[in-house]
Every structure is written in structure tokens, then in C-alpha cells.
N, C-alpha and C positions, 0 to 999 in steps of 0.2 A: 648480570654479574658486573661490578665495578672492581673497579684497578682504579689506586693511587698510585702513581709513581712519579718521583722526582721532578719529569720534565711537561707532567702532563696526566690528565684523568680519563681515564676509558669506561664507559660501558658500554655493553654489548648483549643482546639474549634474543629470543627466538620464542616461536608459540605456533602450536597448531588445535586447531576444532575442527571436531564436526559435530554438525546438528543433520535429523533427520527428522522427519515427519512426514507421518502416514496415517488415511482415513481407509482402513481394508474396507471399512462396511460403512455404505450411505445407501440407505431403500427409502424409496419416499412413492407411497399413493396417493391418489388423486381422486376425490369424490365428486358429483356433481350433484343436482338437485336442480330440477325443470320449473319448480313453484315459484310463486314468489317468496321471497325469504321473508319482507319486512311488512306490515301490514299500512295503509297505505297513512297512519299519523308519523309515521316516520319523518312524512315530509315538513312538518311542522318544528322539528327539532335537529335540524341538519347544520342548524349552527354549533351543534352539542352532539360532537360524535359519541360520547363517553356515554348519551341515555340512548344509545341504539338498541342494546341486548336487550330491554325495556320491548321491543318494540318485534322484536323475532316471533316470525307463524313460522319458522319452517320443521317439519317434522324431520326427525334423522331418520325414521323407518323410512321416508322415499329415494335417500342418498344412495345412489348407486356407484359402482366404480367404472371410471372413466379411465385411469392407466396411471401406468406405475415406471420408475424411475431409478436406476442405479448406478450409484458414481465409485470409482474405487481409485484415489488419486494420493500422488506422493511428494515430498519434495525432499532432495539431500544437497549438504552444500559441505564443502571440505577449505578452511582458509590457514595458509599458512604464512607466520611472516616471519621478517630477522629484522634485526636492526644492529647499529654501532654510532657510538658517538665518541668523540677526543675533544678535550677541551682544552685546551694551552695558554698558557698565563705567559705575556709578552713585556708584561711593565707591571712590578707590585710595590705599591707604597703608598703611604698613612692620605695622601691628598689625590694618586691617580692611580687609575687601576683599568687594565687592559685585558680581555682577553678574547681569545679568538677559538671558535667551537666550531667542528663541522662533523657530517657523519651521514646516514644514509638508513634507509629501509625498505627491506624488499615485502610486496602483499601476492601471495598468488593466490587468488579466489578461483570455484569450480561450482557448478550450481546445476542439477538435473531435476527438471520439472517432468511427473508421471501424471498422465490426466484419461480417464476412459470411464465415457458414459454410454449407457445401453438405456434404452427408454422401450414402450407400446402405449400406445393410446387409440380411444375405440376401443376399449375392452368391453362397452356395452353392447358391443353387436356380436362380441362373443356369445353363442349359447351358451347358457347355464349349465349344462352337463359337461361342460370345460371345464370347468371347477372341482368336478366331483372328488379326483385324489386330493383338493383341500379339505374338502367337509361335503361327505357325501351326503349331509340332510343342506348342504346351504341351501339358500331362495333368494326369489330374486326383489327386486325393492318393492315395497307397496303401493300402490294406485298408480304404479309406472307404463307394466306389461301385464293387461288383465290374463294373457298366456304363460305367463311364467316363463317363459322361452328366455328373454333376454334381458338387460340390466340389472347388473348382480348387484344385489343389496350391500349396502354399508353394514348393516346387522350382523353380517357375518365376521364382523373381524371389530366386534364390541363385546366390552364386558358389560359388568352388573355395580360396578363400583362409581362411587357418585363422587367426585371430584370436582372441589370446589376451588374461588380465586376469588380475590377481596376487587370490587368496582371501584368505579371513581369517588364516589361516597364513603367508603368504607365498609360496606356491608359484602357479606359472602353471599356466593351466587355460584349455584351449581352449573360447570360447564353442561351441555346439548350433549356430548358424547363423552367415553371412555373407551378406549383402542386399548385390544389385549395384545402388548409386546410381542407375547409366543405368536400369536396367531400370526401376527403380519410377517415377523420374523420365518414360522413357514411357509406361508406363501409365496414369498422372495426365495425358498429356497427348489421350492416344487414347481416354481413356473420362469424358473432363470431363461429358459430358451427361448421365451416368447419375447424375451426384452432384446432387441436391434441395435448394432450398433450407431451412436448420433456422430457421424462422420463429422457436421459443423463443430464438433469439440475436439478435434485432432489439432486444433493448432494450439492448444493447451500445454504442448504436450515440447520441450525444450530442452536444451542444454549449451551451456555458457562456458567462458572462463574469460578472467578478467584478472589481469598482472600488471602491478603497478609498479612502478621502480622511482625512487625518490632520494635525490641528495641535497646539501644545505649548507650553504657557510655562512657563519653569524660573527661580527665584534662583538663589543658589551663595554664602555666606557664610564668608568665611577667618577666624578670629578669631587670629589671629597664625598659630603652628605650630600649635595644639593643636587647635582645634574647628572645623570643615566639616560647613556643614549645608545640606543640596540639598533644596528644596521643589519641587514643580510639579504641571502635570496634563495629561493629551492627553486629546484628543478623536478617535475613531475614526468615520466614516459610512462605511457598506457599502452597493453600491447593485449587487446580483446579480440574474442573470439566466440561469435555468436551463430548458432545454429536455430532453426525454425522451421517450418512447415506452411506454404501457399496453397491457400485451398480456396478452387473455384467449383462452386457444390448447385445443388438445384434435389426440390424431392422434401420429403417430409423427415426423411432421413438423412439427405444430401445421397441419398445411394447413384445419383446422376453427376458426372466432371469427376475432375481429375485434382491431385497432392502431387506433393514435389517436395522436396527438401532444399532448405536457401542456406547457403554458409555466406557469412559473411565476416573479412578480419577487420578492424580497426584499429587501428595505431597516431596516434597523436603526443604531443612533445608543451608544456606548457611553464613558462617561467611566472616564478611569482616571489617578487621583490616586498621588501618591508623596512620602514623604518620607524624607532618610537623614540619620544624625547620625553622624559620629565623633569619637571626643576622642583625644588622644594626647599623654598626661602627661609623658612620657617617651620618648626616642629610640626602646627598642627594645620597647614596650609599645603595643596601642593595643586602646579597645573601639568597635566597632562597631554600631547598632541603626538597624533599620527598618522602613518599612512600604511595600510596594508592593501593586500590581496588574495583572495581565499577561493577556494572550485568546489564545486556543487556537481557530482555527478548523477545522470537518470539513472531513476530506479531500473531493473531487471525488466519488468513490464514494459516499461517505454522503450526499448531497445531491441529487446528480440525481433527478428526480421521474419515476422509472421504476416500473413493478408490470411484473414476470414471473406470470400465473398460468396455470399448468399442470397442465390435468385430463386427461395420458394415462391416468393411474390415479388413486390416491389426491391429491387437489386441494394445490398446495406454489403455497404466493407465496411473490415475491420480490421487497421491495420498498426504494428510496431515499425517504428523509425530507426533503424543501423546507427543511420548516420547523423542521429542527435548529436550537439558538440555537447561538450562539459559547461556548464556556467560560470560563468569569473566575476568577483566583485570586486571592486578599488573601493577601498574603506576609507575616508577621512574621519578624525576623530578628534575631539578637543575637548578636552571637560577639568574643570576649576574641583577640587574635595575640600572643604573643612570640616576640621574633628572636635572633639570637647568632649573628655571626660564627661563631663557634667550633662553636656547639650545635646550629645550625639555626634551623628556626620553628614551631612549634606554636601550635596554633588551637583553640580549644574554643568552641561553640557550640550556641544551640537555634532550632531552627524550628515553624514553626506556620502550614499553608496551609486556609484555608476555600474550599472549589471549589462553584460552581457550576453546573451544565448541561454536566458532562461528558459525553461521550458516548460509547458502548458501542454493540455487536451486541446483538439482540435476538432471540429465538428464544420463538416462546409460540404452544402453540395453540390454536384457535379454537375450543372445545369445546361451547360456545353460541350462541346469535344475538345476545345482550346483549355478549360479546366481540369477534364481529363486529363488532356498529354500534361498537361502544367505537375498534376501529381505522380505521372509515374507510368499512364493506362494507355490502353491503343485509344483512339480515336472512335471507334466503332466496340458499342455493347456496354458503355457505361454510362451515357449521359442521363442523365438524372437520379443516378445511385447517391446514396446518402455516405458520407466517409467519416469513418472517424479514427484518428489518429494522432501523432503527437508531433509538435515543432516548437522550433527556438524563437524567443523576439530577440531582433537587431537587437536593442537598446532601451531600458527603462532606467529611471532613477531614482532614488528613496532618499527622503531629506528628512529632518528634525532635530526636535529639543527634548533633552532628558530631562526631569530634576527627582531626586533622590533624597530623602530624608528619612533617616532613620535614629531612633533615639527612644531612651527606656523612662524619660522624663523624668531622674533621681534631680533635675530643681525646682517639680512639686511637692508641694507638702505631703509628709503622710494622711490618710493610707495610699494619696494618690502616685507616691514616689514607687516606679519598681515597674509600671506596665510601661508593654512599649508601641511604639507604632512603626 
């Protein structure tokens, strides 16, 4: 909404979303095959993955199933904001022009992550008479188990339909197999009970919210045509609220250790000043300089205050950082424009950004107990765990030269007048 009024210009408005998304159904099976797949000139052409399929012995009548996979996961986020701004005119006239804007905006974001996987694998050591409420004539894969007893055939869950894909040459090439939907489809539906739940994916599994509160007061000074100088500063408050899931697991299913739920609030306060100057001598001439500073907040992923730690074998954390700051940039700026109808516009310019608290992936391992405590852990039962997680660098800084030339080349001769670059 806007409002003119006599002493001053208002507006002001408001907005809410929600998005939602949802996977009800993810089945995914798993075949194997004991042969060799590639016959052994494969190795002759290993600089050239694209002539592999060229090069396949493997039969799909030996392809057994080895296990199967269920994921049913969601994600909903609700953002709502407001805002208002007033702009007030302090000095108006033909050579100087003043005015002064300030105003604010509130963001309250909400975000629930649903994540649940159920798996089996070894279904080859299932007997075959497991199967039977799927297809009481199945079998078991060919030249696998001369018993028929064990390793349930891939054959069971194909059709008859030949399905083709264009190769790296362009020629059509029948895939090896063709999976009949329905079938697999009831399979997942007749053998739900055998799939486990995968406890190592419980930390999937979140909910956020993230409020940001922002106000700003700006001048804006005209000095006739030539000089516009924009001074101001905002103020950001961030008042988050992250919840997660710590899980020390062990097992093929992690059905071993123990979950715990981690709350964790974060609140921070950050100023960000700005100032811009342009002069402009001349109609088609102008130089521009400034100084800003801008925030770069972590994604959702990097923040959740989740640990994965996983001793099926060798000990792997996995873990979100709470207490990532935000990133700040100091922007220097300075770039020269010239115009011309005729010529175009080109732009030469230098930049200069000082960052702070960017943030990256982290991979480091644990190779002591002094590295341990240093991220977080006892001293005892991590040293040599691989970690991966996310932090800030102190300090980097990004420099350079622009230049910008754009123009439709109408001072070439026809026909070459009209295109541009």
C-alpha cells in the first residue's frame, strides 16, 4: 500500500507462504550379479567409458535380489513478513534535494524437515518360498543356486518390453532389462514388514525457525544533475531457534546407542552501514564510488544442530554447526560508464571485498584426543573418527577489474548495423 501525504510518503504491506513437499513413495531394489559383468577387452578401452555397454557378458537371468529400500520424507516451511517505509523530503529545490527514508521489516521463517528410511538387505539368503504371496511360480536366479533354495531372480520383477536409449554415437541400443512398475510396486507392498527401520537417518529428521527483525535510515542528496550521495545504516536482529537429533549408533541398522534431541537458540545483532557517491560531469559520462556491507546467512543444512556418529566400522561423524556466524562483506566500489547512442556503453571498474565468517564444508580427522576436545568430543572413543561438518574462515578477501562493453554496433555499415555484443 502507498500513502502520499503532504508531509511525507508511506508504504507499507505484508506477505505470507507456504510451500510444502512431499515424496509418500520412494521403493528402490537392489540386484546383484556374482559374474563378471565386462569381458576382459574392456580393459583396452577404459579411456572411453561411453564403449563399455560394447563390452557387457552379464546375463540379467543370473541377477538376484539382494534388498530393498524405502524412504518416505517431507519438508514444509511457512514465511511470513511485514514491512513499512516513510520517506520525508527536508529540502526541495531546482539545485538541491534532500531527503531522508527510514523504515523496517519483520521475516518470520518456520521450516519442518520429515525424513524415514526402512531398508533389508541379504534378501539372498531369504528362501525362495518367502516370496511366494508375490508370485507363487517365482525362481530363483540361473546358474546362482543349482537348489533353487536361495537367490531370488531379477526375472521376477521384468517384463517383455524392449526399451531402448540413444549411446554416445547416436545409435539406439536396447537396455539389459525392463522392470514391470506393477510388480515392484507390489512387492513393496506385500513385503513392507521385512524392511527395518535405518536409525543412522534419524537425524534427517528437523525443525527450525528463524526471525529476523530489520530497520534502516537513509539520506539521499541531489546536487543539481551532477552529484547523488546515499548515506545510511541497517540494523539486522536474528532471533533463531534450531532443533535436531544426536545420534551415537553402531549395527547395520544402528539398532545399537542411543538419540537425544538438541535445542538450540541463537540470537545475534549485526550493523551494516553504506555509503554511495556519483558525480556526472557530463550527459554521457559518469564515475561512480562506494562502500557497502552485505550478510550471507548458512543454509538450513549447515545449522541444524544434528551429529550422525556411526561405529558400524571405522567411527564417521556427521555433524551441523548451531553456532555458524553469518558472513559480512565490506564492498569497495569504483567504476568510470560511458554512453553513446551510436557506440554503446562501456564501464571500467575495481572492486575490493573483505569477508568475514564465510562459511565452508569441513572435513578433518580426528587423529588425537587434543583434536577431539578441540571439536566438541570426550577425549576417549573418537580418535581417529573422520568428521565432517561446517565452519567459518576469520578472513578472506576478493579483489578485481571489471570492464563492460555493451553496444548494438549501429556505426557499422548495413547489414552489419543492428547486432549486438
Amino acid at each position: 500500500m502507498n500513502h502520499n501525504l503532504s508531509f511525507a510518503k508511506i508504504d507499507w504491506g505484508g506477505a505470507f507462504s507456504r510451500v510444502k513437499g512431499e515424496t509418500p513413495y520412494d521403493f528402490t531394489t537392489e540386484f546383484w550379479n556374482a559374474s563378471n559383468p565386462y569381458n576382459k577387452d574392456v580393459f583396452k578401452s577404459r579411456s572411453q567409458p561411453s564403449t563399455f555397454y560394447d563390452f557387457i557378458t552379464r546375463k540379467p537371468e543370473g541377477d538376484y535380489l539382494q534388498g530393498a529400500t524405502s524412504v518416505v520424507s517431507g519438508n514444509s516451511e511457512d514465511i511470513k513478513t511485514a514491512f513499512a517505509n516513510i520517506a520525508i523530503p527536508i529540502v526541495s529545490g531546482n539545485k538541491i534535494n534532500l531527503t531522508f527514508k527510514t523504515g523496517g521489516k519483520i521475516s518470520l521463517a518456520s521450516r519442518v524437515r520429515t525424513y524415514d528410511e526402512r531398508y533389508v538387505k541379504n534378501y539372498y539368503l531369504f528362501r525362495n518360498s518367502h516370496f511366494l504371496p508375490f508370485d507363487p511360480e517365482g525362481k530363483g536366479a540361473v546358474g546362482v543356486d543349482p537348489s533353487n533354495t536361495f537367490y531370488y531372480g531379477m526375472s521376477n520383477f521384468t517384463n517383455n518390453e524392449n526399451l531402448t536409449f540413444q549411446n554416445a554415437s547416436g545409435a539406439s541400443v536396447a537396455l539389459l532389462t525392463s522392470y514391470d512398475e506393477n510388480k515392484l510396486r507390489k512387492f513393496s507392498e506385500v513385503f513392507s514388514s521385512d524392511l527395518r527401520e535405518n536409525r543412522y537417518q534419524l537425524t534427517n529428521n528437523y525443525n527450525l525457525t528463524e526471525n529476523v527483525y530489520a530497520t534502516y535510515a537513509m539520506f539521499k542528496l541531489n546536487l543539481g544533475n551532477k552529484i547523488t550521495l546515499i548515506s545510511g545504516i541497517r540494523y539486522e536482529k536474528s532471533d533463531n531457534n534450531y532443533q535436531g537429533i544426536y545420534s551415537d549408533l553402531s549395527g547395520d541398522f544402528g539398532e545399537s546407542g542411543a538419540l537425544k534431541d538438541v535445542l538450540v537458540d541463537r540470537n545475534y545483532g549485526i550493523i551494516l552501514p553504506h555509503l554511495h557517491l556519483k558525480y556526472k560531469p557530463v550527459e554521457w559520462f559518469d564515475i561512480r564510488a562506494s562502500y557497502s556491507t552485505t550478510l550471507a546467512r548458512p543454509d538450513y543444512d549447515y545449522v541444524v544442530p544434528f551429529t550422525s556418529i556411526n561405529r558400524s566400522s571405522d567411527v564417521v561423524i556427521t555433524q551441523g554447526n548451531a553456532n555458524l556466524n553469518a558472513s559480512v562483506s565490506r564492498n569497495y566500489d569504483l567504476y568510470a560508464t560511458a554512453f553513446s547512442g551510436n557506440w554503446g556503453l562501456l564501464s571500467i571498474g575495481a572492486f575490493y571485498k573483505q569477508i568475514d565468517d564465510a562459511f565452508y564444508p569441513l572435513i578433518v580427522g580426528l587423529n588425537n584426543d587434543s583434536l577431539a576436545v578441540a571439536y566438541g568430543f570426550p577425549k576417549t572413543g573418537y580418535t581417529g573418527a573422520e568428521l565432517t561438518t561446517y565452519t567459518n574462515s576469520p578472513k578472506s578477501n576478493v579483489k578485481g577489474i571489471e570492464v563492460d562493453l555493451q553496444s548494438n554496433l549501429n556505426f557499422l555499415p548495413k547489414p552489419f548495423d543492428g547486432f549486438g555484443t
